[in-house]
N, C-alpha and C positions, 0 to 999 in steps of 0.2 A: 632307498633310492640314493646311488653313489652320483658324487656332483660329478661331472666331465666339462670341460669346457667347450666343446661341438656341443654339447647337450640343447636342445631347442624343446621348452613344456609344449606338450600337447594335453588336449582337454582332460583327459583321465587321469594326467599327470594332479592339477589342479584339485579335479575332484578327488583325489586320493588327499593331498595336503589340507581340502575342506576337512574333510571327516577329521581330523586333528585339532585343526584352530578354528574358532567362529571366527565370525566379520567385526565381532568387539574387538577383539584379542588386541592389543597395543601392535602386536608385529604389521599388523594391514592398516594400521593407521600410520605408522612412522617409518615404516622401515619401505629405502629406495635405496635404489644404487644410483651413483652418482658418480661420473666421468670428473677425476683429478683436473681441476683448471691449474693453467700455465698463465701468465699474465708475459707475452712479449713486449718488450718495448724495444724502442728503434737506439742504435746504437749511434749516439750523435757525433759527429764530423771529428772535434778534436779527440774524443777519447780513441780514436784509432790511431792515433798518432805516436809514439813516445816523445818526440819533440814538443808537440804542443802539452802533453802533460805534463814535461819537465817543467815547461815554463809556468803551466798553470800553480804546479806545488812550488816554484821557486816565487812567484808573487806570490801567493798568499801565507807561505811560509819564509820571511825574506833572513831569519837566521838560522837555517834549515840543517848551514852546515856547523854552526858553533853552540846551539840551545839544544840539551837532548830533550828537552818539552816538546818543541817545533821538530824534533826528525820523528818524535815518538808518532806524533801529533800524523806527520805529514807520509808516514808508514804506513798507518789509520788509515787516510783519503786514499792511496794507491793502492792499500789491497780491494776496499770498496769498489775503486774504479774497475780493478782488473775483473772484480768476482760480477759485482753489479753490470756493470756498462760495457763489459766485452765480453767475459762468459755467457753473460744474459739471468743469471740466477735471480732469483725472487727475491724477495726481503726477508723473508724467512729462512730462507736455505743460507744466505749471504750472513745472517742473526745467529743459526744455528755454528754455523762453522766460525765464526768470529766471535761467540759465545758472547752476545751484545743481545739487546731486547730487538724487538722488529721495529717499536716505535725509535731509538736511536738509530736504527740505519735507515729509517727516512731520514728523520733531522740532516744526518751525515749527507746522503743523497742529494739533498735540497741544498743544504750550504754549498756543497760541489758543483751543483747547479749555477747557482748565483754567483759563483767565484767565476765559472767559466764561460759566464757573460758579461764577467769584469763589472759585479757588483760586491759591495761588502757584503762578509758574511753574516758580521752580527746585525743586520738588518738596517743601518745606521745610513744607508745613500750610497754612491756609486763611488768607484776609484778612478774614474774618469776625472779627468781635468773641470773644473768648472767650466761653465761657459762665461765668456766674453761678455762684458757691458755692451748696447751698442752706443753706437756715439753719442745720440741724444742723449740715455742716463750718462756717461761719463761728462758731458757739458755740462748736464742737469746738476751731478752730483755738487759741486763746492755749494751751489746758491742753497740745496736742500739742507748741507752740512749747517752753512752758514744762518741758516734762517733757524734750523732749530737747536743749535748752540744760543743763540739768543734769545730764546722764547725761557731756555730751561733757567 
């Protein structure tokens, strides 16, 4: 029986492959074909940009143009962006061709993430500005200083 790809079993088909293997046999316990998954994910706003990228690898890489760490570094994040978040590639195909494990081109992925919601990447707080006292704690503030400068 030569395989064809129109080929469609029919029962006799079947019965001829019984008389070969029993219903033990490991192949009818394990063996399915299974449809290659793609995992899509949605391309987010700034990565379509090269302006917004510029600026994302110029903050987070701010001696991008005089550390070859930082351009090495910030070479790393653009080709990720290009391959991951606009080609659309997996983490694996993205791992194979940048000859990186799949688990570092998460890490990489996710840090790019958190950079480009203007958070730090080593997981340290945001690079946003603090927030503002409001008035109460800044009035608050001397009597609190002052009261436990004096207790110490």
């Amino acid at each position: 029986m030569r395989y064809n790809s129109s080929f469609s079993p029919r029962k006799q088909d079947f019965q001829r492959f019984r008389n070969r293997f029993d219903g033990s046999d490991l192949f009818f316990r394990g063996n399915t074909i299974h449809k290659r998954r793609e995992k899509i994910h949605a391309v987010p706003e700034w990565a379509k940009h090269d302006s917004q990228v510029r600026g994302l690898l110029q903050k987070s890489f701010p001696a991008l143009d005089t550390n070859d760490l930082q351009r090495e570094r910030a070479g790393r994040w653009m080709r990720i962006i290009l391959l991951y978040f606009r080609l659309g590639k997996t983490r694996n195909q993205v791992a194979a061709e940048m000859e990186l494990s799949p688990k570092t081109v998460d890490n990489l992925v996710f840090r790019i993430q958190l950079a480009a919601q203007g958070l730090r990447t080593d997981g340290s707080g945001s690079r946003r500005q603090p927030q503002r006292k409001s008035p109460i704690e800044r009035a608050l503030e001397p009597f609190i200083l002052k009261r436990f400068l004096h207790c110490a």
